[in-house]
Phi, psi and omega in degrees: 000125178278167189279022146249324154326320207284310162345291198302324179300297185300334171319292199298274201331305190296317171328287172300341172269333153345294184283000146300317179266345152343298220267350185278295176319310220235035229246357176233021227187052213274316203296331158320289225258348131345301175296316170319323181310268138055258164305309218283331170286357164263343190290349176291291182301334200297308194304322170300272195309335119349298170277346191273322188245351181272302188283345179229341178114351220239123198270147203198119179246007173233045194282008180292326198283353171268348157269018199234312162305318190275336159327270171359267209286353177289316218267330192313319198287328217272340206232327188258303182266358160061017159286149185285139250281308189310273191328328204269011171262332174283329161296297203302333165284334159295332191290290180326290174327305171283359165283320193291316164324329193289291198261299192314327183302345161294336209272325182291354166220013174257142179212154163082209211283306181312302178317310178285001172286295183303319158321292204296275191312341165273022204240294166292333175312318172274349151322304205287288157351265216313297197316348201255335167247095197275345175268359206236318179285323221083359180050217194279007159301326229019188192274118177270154173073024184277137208286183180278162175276140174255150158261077220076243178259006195244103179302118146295058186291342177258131187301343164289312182338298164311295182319333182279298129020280195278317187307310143345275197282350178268359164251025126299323172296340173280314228260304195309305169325292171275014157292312136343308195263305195291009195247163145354300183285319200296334199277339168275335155339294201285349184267339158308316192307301202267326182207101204265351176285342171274321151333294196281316171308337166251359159124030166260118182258102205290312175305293207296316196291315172280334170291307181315335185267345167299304193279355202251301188302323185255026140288304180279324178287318158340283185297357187272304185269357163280300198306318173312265214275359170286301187313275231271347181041054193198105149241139162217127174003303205276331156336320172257356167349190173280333167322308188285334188286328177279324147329305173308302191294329159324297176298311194293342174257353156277331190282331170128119194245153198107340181216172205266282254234008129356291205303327175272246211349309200282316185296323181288310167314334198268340178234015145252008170278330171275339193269323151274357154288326181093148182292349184301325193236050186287333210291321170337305202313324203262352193272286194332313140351283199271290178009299197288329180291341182300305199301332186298300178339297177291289227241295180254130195242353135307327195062245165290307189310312200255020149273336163300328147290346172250354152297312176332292194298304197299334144333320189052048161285000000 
């Protein structure tokens, strides 16, 4: 093993034991790891929305509304059908994953500024949906009292609790994403991406590949939009709006679109920056926002990941 493997190992290792012990440090301080919770549930939708527009190319101004199906339907069966907790987050990632199926089949003659038209409305249409049905959604009340999330017979009721909780499925989802992107398929996503007329000239079916990064992307926001309402035990319509969806587009481009480990940096910067600025200079938090998207545009076109590759580099990690 060479002394920069050897560096890099010890890095990851100090890296990971940090994140383990979080919940120890700030252990009087339970509202950090709330927040943190939080990040890591948007870094889940982040990760979708990443792949659907840094990895396949394909622009989206409503992917909020596919965390908003899988809220919606995880929380209706667990509180209306009395379904188990498990089953009813595996619907709610399927309800998404078929919206998504849904909403991608536009994408095969849309592209660009119409996609992101098309996206965006059909981001408000499910909203305007949830609200029209107030017996079964709650309409503009929203849906209130939603149980906590369980592991079996076990509540996760304490914010370390999640956090560990959440630390699980969001490094299962990094490791499936990029396994993903290193496999076959991933490498024709990217070649869709990059070229869809060359893409096809080399034996790529650019319509499958593209319904596939849709449905995979509303997928992960799906499981994204369970867990958001098992955590916050609260939905309401305007949460997943457009607002939220540009937000969403935000962390991916400061954390850096285009990269697997984008999706964390950005989400954790967009909901510990005001909590470490304070509520006094909160207002700093929204200059600061758009600044860090100027400076990425410009100056890192990575965003944070790739000031994190050029610490590396000067490290020689």
């Amino acid at each position: 093993m060479t002394s920069s493997s050897t560096r890099r190992l010890a890095v990851n290792g100090a890296i990971a034991a940090l994140v383990l012990v979080l919940p120890l440090v700030f252990r009087t301080k339970p509202s950090i790891i709330g927040y943190l919770n939080i990040a890591m549930l948007y870094a889940i939708a982040t990760q979708g929305l990443n792949l659907l527009m840094g990895f396949g190319g394909l622009v989206s101004l409503g992917h909020a509304a596919f965390m908003a199906i899988g809220g919606y339907t995880a929380a209706v069966l667990v509180m209306t059908c009395h379904v188990n907790m498990f089953l009813a987050i595996v619907a709610g990632v399927a309800g998404a994953g078929l919206f998504g199926l849904v909403i991608g089949f536009p994408s095969l003659r849309l592209s660009g500024f119409y996609l992101a038209i098309a996206t965006m409305a059909m981001g408000s249409s499910v909203a305007d949906v949830i609200k029209r049905l107030p017996r079964i959604t709650g309409g503009d009340y929203g849906l209130i009292n939603i149980p906590s999330l369980r592991l079996g017979g076990w509540e996760l009721a304490g914010e370390a609790s999640k956090y560990y909780f959440f630390v699980a499925i969001l490094v299962v989802v990094f490791l499936v994403v990029r396994n993903f992107l290193n496999s076959r398929s991933g490498r024709a996503v990217r070649a869709v991406r990059d070229s869809e007329m060359t893409a096809s000239a080399m034996g790529v079916n650019v319509a499958a590949y593209k319904l596939v990064t849709f449905v995979f992307a509303a997928c992960i926001a799906g499981l994204s939009g369970a867990l958001y309402a098992f955590t916050i035990s609260y939905l309401h319509p305007m949460n997943f709006g457009l607002t939220f969806s540009i937000e969403l587009l935000s962390m991916s481009i400061i954390g850096g679109l285009g990269t697997i480990i984008g999706p964390i940096l950005g989400a954790l910067f967009w909901v510990m920056l005001p909590v470490i600025i304070g509520s006094r200079m909160e207002f700093l938090s929204t200059v600061i926002f758009g600044l860090s998207i100027i400076g990425s545009v410009m100056f890192l076109p990575k965003g944070l990941s790739e000031l994190v590759t050029r610490i590396q580099t000067r490290l020689r990690l």
